[in-house]
KOLDREN-739251 format. One record per atom (N, C-alpha, C): z, x, y. Coordinates in steps of 0.2 Angstrom, whole numbers, plus 5000, padded with zeros to 4 digits. Layout:
N
ZXY/...
***
This chain:
519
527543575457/527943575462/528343635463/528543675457/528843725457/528443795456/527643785454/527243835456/527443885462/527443965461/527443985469/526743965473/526043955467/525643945471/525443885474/526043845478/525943775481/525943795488/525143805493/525243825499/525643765504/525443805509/525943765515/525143725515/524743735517/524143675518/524443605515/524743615508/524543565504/525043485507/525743525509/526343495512/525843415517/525343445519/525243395525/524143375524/524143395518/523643345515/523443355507/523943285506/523943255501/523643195499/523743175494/523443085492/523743055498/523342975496/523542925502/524542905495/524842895498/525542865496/525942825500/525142725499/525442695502/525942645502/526342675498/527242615495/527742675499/527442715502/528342745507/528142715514/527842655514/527642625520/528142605524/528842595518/529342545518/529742595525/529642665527/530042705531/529842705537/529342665539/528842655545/529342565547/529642535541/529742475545/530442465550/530242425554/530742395560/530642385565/531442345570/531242295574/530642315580/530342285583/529942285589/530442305594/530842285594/531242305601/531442355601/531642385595/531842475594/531442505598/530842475601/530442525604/530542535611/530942495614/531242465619/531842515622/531842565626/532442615628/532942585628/532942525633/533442475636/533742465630/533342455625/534042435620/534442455616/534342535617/534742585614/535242605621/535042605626/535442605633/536042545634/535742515631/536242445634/536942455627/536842465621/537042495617/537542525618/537442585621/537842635624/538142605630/537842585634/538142545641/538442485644/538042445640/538042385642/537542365645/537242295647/536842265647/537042265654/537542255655/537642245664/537642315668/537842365664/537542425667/537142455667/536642425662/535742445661/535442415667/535542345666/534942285668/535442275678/535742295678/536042285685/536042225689/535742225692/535242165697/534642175698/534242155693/533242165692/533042085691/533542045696/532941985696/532141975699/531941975698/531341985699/531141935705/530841985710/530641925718/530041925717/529841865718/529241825717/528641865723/529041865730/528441905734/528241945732/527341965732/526842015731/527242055725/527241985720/527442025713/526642015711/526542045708/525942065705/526142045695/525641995691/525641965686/525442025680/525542045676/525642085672/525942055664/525242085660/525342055651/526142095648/526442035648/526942045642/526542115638/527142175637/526842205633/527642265629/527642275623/528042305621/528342395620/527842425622/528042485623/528242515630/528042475635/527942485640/528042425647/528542435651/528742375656/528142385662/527842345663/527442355669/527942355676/527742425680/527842405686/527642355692/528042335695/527642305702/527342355706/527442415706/527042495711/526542495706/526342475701/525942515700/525242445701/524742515701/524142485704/523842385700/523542355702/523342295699/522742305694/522942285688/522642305681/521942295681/521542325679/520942285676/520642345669/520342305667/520342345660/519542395660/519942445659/519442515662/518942515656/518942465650/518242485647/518342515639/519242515638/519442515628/519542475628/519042485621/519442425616/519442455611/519742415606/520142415598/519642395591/519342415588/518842375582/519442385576/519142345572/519442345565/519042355561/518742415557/518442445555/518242415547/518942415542/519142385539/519742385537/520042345530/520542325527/520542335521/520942355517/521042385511/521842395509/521742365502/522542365499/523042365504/522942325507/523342275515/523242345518/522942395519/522842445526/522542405530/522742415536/522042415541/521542455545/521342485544/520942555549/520542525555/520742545560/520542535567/520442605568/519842575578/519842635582/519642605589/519642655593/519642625599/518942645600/518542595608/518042625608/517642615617/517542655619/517342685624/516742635627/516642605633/516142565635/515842645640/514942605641/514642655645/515042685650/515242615654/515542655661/516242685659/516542665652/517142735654/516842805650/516442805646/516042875648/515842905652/515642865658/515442905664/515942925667/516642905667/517042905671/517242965667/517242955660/517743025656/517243095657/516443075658/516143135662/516543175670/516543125674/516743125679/517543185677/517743165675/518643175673/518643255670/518043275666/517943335664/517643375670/517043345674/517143395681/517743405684/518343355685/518843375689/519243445682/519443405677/519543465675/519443545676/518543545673/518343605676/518443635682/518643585686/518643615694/519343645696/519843635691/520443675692/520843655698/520543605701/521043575708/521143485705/522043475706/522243425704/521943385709/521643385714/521643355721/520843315717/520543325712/520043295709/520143245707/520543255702/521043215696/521343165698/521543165705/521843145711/521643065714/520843075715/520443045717/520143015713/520043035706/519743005703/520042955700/520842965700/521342915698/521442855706/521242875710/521142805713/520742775714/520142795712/519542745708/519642735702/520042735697/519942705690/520842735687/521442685691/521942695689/522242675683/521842675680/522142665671/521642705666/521342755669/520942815665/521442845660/521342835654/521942875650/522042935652/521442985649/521443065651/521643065658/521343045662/521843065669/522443065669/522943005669/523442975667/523843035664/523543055656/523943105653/523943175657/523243185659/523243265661/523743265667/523543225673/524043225679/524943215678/525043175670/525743185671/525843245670/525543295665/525943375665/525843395671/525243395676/525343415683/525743405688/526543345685/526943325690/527543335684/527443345678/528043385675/528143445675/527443475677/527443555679/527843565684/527643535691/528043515698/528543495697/529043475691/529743465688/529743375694/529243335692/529443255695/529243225689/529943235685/529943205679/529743135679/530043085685/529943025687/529142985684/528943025690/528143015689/527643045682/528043095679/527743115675/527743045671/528143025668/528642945665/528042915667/528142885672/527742845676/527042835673/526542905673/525742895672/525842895662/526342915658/525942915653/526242825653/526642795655/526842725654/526342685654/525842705661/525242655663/524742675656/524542755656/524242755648/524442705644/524942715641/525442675638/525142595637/525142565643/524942485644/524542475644/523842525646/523042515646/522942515639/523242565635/523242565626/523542475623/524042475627/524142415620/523942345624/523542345633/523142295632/522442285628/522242345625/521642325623/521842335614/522342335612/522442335605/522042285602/522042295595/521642215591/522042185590/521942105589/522742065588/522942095581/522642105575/522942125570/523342205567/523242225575/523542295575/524242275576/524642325571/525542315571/525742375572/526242365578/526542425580/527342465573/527442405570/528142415567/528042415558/527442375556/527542355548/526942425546/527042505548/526742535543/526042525541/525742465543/524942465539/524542475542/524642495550/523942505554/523642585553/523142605552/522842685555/522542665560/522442765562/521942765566/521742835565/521042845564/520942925563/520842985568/521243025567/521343055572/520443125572/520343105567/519543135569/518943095574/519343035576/519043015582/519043035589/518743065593/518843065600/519443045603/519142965603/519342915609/519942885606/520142915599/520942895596/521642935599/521243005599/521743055600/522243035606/521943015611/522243015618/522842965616/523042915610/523442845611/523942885606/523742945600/524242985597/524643055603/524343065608/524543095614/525243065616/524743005622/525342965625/525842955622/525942935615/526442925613/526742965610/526643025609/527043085606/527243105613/527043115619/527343135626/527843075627/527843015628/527942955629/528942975624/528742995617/529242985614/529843055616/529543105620/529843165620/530043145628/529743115632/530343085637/530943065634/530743005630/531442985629/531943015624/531643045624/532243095619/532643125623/532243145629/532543205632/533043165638/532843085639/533243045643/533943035639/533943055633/534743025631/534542965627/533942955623/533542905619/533542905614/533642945610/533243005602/533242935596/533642885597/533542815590/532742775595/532842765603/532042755603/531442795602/531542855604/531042925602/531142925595/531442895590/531442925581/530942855580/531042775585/530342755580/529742745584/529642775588/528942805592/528842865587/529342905584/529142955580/528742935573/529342865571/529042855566/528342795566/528142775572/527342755574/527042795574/527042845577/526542925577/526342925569/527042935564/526742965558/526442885553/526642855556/526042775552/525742785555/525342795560/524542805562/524142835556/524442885554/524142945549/524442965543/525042945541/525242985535/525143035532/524543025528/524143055524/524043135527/523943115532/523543195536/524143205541/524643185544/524943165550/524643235557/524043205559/523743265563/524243295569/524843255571/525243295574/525943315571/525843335566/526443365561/527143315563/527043265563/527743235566/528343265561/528243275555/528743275547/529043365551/528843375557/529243435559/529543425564/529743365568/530343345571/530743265570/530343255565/530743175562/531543185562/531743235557/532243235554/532643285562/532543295564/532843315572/533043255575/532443215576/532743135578/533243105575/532943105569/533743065562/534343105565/534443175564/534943195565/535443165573/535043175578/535143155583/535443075584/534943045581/535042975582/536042965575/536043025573/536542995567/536142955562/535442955559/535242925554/535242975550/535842985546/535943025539/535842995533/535842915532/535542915525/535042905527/534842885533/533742855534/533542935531/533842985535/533343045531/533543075526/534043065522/534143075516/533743045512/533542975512/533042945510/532342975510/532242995514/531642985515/531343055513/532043135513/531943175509/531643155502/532143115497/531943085493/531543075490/531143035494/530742975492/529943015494/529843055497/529343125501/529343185496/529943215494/530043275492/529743265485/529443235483/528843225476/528343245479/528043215481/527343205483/527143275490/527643275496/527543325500/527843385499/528343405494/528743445495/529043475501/529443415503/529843465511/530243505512/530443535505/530843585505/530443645505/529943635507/529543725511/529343725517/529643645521/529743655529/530443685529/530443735534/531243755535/531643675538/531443675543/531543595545/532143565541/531843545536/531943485529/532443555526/532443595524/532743635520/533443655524/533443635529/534243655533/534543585536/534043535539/534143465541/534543425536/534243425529/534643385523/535243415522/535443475523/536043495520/536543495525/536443485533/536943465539/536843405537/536743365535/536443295534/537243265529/537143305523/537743315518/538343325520/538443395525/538943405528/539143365535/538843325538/539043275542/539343205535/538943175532/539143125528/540143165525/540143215524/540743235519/541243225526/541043235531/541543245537/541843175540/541543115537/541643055540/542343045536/542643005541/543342995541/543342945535/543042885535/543042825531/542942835523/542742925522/542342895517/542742915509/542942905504/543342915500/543442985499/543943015496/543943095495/543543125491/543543075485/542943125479/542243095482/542143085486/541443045488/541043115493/541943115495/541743195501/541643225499/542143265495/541943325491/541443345487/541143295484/540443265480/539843305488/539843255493/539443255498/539543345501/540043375501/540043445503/539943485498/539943465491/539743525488/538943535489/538643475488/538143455491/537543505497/538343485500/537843545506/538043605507/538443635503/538643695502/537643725497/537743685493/537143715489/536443705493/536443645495/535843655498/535843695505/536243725508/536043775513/536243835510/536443855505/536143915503/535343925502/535243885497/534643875496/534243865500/534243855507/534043885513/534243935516/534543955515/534644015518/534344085512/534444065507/533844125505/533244115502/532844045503/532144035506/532044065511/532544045518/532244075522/532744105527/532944165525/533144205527/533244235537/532444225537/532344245544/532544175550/532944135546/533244095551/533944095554/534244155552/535044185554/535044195560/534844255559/534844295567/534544265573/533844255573/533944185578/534444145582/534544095576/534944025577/535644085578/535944105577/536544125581/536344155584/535944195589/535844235595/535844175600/535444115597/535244055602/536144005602/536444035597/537043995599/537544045600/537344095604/537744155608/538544155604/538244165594/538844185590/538544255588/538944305589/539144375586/539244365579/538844395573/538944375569/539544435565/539644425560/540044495557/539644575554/539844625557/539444675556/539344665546/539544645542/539244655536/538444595536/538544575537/537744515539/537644565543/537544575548/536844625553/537044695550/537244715544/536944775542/536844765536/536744705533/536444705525/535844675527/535344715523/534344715524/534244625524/534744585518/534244515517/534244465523/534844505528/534544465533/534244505541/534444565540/534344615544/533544585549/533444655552/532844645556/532044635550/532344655544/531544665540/531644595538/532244575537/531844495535/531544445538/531344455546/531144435553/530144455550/530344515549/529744575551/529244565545/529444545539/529044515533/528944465531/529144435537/529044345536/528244355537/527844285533/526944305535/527044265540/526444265545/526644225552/526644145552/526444135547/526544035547/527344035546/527644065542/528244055539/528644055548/528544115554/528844115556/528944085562/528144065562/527844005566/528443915567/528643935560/529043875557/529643885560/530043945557/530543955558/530943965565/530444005569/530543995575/530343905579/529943865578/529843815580/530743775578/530943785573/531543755568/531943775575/532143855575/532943875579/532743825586/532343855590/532243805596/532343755596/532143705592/532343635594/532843615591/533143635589/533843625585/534343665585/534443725589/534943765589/535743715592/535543675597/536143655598/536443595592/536043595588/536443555585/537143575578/536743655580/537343705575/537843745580/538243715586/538443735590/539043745586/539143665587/539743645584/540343685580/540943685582/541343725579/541343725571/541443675570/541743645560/540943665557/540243665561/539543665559/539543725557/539643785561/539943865563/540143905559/540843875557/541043915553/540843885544/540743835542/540343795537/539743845538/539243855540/538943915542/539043985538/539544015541/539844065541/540244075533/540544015530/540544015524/539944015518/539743985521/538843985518/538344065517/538444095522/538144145524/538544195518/539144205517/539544265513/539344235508/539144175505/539144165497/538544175495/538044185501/537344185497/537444285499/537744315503/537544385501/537944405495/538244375492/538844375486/538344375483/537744325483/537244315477/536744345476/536744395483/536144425483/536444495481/536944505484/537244585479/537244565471/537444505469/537444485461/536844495457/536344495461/535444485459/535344445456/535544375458/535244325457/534644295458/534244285453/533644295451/533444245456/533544195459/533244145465/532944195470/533344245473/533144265477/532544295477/532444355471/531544355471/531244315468/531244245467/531144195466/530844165473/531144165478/531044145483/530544185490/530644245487/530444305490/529644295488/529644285483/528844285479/528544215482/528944165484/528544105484/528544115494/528844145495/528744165504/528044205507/528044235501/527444295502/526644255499/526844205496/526144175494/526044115496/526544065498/526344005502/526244005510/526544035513/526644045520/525944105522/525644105519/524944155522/524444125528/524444055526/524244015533/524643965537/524543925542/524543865543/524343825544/524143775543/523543705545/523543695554/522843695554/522843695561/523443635566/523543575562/524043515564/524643555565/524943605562/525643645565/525443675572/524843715570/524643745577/524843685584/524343645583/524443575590/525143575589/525543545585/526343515586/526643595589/526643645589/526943685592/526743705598/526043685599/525743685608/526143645611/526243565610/526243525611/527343525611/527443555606/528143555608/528443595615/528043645616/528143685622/529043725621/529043735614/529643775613/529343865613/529743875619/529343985619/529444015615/529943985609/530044025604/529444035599/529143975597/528643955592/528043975596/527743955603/527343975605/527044055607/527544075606/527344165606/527244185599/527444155593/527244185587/526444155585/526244085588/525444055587/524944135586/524544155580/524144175580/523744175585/523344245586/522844265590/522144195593/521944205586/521444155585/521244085591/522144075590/522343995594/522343995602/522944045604/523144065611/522644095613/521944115611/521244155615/520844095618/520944065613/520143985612/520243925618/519943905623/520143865629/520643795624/521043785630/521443735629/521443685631/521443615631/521543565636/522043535634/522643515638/523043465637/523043405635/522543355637/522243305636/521843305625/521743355626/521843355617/521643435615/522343435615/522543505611/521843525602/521643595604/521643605598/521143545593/520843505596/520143465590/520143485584/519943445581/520143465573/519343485572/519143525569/518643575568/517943535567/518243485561/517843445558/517743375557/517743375567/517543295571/517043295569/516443325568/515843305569/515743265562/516243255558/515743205553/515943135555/516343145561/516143075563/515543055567/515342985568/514842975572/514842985581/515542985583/515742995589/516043065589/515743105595/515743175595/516043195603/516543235603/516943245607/516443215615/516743225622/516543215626/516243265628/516743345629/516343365632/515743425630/515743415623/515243465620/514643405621/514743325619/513943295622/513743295629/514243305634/513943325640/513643355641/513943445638/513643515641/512843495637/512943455629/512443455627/511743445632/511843375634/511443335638/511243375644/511743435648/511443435653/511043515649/510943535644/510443575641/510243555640/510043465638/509343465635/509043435641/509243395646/508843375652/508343445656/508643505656/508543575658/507843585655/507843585649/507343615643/506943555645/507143505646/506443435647/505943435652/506543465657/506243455663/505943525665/506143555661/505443635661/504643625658/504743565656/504143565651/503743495655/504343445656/503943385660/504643375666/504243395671/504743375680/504943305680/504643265677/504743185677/505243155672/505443195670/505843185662/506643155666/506943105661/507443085662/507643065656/508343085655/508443075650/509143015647/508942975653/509442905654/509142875652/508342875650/507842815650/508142775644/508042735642/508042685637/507842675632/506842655637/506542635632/505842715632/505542705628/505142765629/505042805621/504442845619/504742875615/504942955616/505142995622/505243045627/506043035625/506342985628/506942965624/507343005620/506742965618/507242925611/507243015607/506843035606/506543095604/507043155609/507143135614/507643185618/508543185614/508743105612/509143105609/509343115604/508743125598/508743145591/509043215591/508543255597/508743335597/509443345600/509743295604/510343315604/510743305601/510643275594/511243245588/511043325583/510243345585/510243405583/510643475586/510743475590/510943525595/511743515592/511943465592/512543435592/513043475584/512343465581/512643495574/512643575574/512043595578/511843695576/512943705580/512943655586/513343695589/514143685587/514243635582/514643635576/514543685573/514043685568/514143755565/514243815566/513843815571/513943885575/514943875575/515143835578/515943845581/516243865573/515943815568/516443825562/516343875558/515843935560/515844005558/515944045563/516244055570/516544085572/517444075571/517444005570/518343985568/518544025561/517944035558/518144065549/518144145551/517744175556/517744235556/518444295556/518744315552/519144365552/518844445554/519344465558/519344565558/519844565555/519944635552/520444665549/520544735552/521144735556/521344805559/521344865555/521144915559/521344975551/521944995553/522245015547/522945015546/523245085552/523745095556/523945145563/524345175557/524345245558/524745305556/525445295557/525445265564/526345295569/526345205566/526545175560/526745115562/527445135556/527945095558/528445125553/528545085548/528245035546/528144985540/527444975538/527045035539/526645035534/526545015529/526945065524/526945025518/527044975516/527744955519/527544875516/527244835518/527044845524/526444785525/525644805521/525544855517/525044865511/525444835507/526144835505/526144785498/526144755501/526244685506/526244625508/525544615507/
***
């Protein structure tokens, strides 16, 4: 754990460690906005007058994530369902699974795509209005148009088509369901609900959005394909759960080591200084609690040094000319960050700066800052300690960071994404595919489309009569072997262009030459 050589890869794929399942539990109704609204409001302020009028109400399944509207279209079920794969040491692993006709449909749904006019998307959704991928891709095309309403709206219906077709022994709240997100036809219900949870955040919800957060990361743990362990503790803080993430610091920081997310490394120590600040709580219990977070945000701060200047630019604090003219946090400790680390760092300031606004947060800050340059004038041996383990762990990031920084839409993180990522087409409807789907036996949509309309081309240069819908035959069958062959040359083909590195040769006029040769 204390090796410098522990990468950041290793953070987010680890052993299975299924006894922290305990932090995934809780009520079914937490999932419920209303009931953190009413909370705050009251029940007669939330619920108003919503008796229900019986004319051309339209009958709609009891469902928990999601309240059916009476606008919204009359349900019929588009064609998922839910298998049970199997069960092991009480897990369950499930997956969802695709009928013909919603593959034709999801063919259909990649020509609108491709065709760049929402008016496709449009139409397609009023022939098959519980198409998930429609659903999701048109609510960013009405978030983009700032109709936040509607954006709400289509992942909601998403939402409902998902948990009409769950399996009964799928559990939203007790920790023990998967679902692998190297499937296709899984990613879309890890989607809705990480879009689904960032409304409600944004509505003034962050205790509903923290356990929609923590159902994202029991889908997966083990891998969390959408790095959720990078706004969990944003949620805690927000929701005011400061022992839940103390805990789960804790109980995590063995096995994952989260103290080499900046995240974790700054979240726990406000976490300390919130708990010391509370009125109720005895004096040596505080003072215990603040020395507390005195140490641990130094210790963030010269892990990670390149999160100063940021976060107080974003909290339009002028800081003291001795801190912006000493090097450990100047502009080079920005400029020699490797880029996963900044990737991090910058995702961290953006989504959080407002929560270091606060006055008492500021200057506690401010007192933190003078004592770690105290100990860097002192040459305390932590810091090149820290310096050494910045420059050897942080040289990648696992592609899962990549997606969670698309998918946060924070500009600060998104302009530092390597080249690699922001060149490569994108689709909202799923960000970023994990490399190595193909060892599953379901293979993306739209690489078996393009496949099929290259092999039907080739078939039908050889034989005019060839169809390759046929079923029985041996033309077929033979047609579809080669495409499970095509299927694979063009994985590998993709996974030896994705490993391809250039290496720039080094500019004359650069003025950190040097040291970016010893980095």
């Amino acid at each position: 754990q204390e090796s410098p050589l522990f990468p950041l890869e290793c953070v987010f794929s680890t052993g299975p460690h299924c006894h922290l399942c305990c932090h995934f539990l809780y009520f079914i109704r937490n999932l419920n906005p209303e009931t953190e609204l009413k909370r705050y409001f009251g029940a007669r302020a939330v619920l108003g007058d919503q008796r229900p009028r019986q004319r051309n109400r339209q009958f709609h399944r009891s469902t928990w994530m999601t309240s059916p509207k009476d606008s919204w279209p009359r349900f019929s079920r588009p064609g998922i369902s839910m298998t049970l794969l199997q069960s092991k040491d009480g897990i369950h692993y499930f997956t969802f699974e695709h009928s013909r006709d919603y593959q034709q449909i999801q063919f259909k749904f990649l020509d609108a795509v491709e065709s760049m006019d929402p008016n496709n998307i449009v139409a397609l959704l009023q022939l098959n209005p519980y198409h998930i991928d429609s659903l999701l891709q048109f609510s960013d095309v009405c978030r983009m148009q700032e109709d936040q309403e509607m954006a709400r709206d289509f992942i909601g219906r998403a939402l409902y088509s998902f948990e009409c077709a769950v399996h009964p022994l799928f559990s939203l709240t007790s920790g023990t369901s998967r679902l692998d997100y190297l499937r296709p036809e899984n990613r879309a219900f890890y989607l809705a609900l990480y879009k689904h949870m960032m409304f409600l955040e944004k509505r003034g919800c962050p205790r509903t959005a923290l356990e929609y957060c923590k159902l994202i990361l029991s889908l997966d743990p083990d891998s969390d394909p959408l790095c959720m362990l990078l706004i969990i503790d944003f949620l805690m803080l927000r929701s005011r759960e400061y022992e839940s993430l103390l805990q789960l610091y804790q109980d995590w920081e063995e096995h994952r080591n989260l103290f080499q997310l900046p995240n974790f490394a700054f979240s726990t120590a406000l976490c300390y200084f919130h708990l010391s600040q509370q009125e109720d709580m005895d004096p040596e219990e505080s003072h215990k609690q603040r020395c507390k977070a005195d140490q641990m945000l130094q210790n963030a701060l010269i892990m990670f040094p390149g999160v100063l200047m940021p976060l107080l630019d974003l909290c339009s604090v002028q800081p003291d000319a001795t801190v912006t003219s000493h090097a450990f946090f100047g502009p080079k400790s920005q400029i020699m960050q490797p880029p996963a680390l900044t990737e991090l760092t910058a995702l961290y300031v953006g989504r959080t700066y407002n929560l270091w606004r606060e006055a008492p947060v500021m200057l506690w800050l401010e007192e933190s800052v003078k004592e770690v340059l105290r100990r860097v004038d002192a040459k305390d041996p932590i810091v090149d300690d820290c310096q050494d383990k910045r420059q050897q762990r942080y040289r990648s990031a696992p592609r899962n960071i990549h997606r969670h920084v698309l998918l946060s839409e924070i500009k600060e993180a998104t302009s530092s994404l390597p080249l690699e990522v922001t060149t490569q087409p994108m689709m909202s409807f799923d960000p970023l595919p994990p490399l190595d789907s193909s060892k599953m036996t379901l293979i993306s949509w739209s690489t078996n489309k393009h496949n099929q309309i290259t092999l039907a081309l080739f078939f039908r240069s050889l034989m005019p009569n060839f169809n390759l819908q046929e079923d029985d035959g041996e033309v077929a069958r033979a047609g579809q072997e080669l495409n499970q062959e095509v299927n694979r040359l063009l994985v590998a083909m993709r996974d030896m262009l994705a490993n391809i590195r250039f290496q720039e040769p080094p500019r004359e006029d650069h003025p950190y030459r040097d040291e970016e040769e010893w980095d």
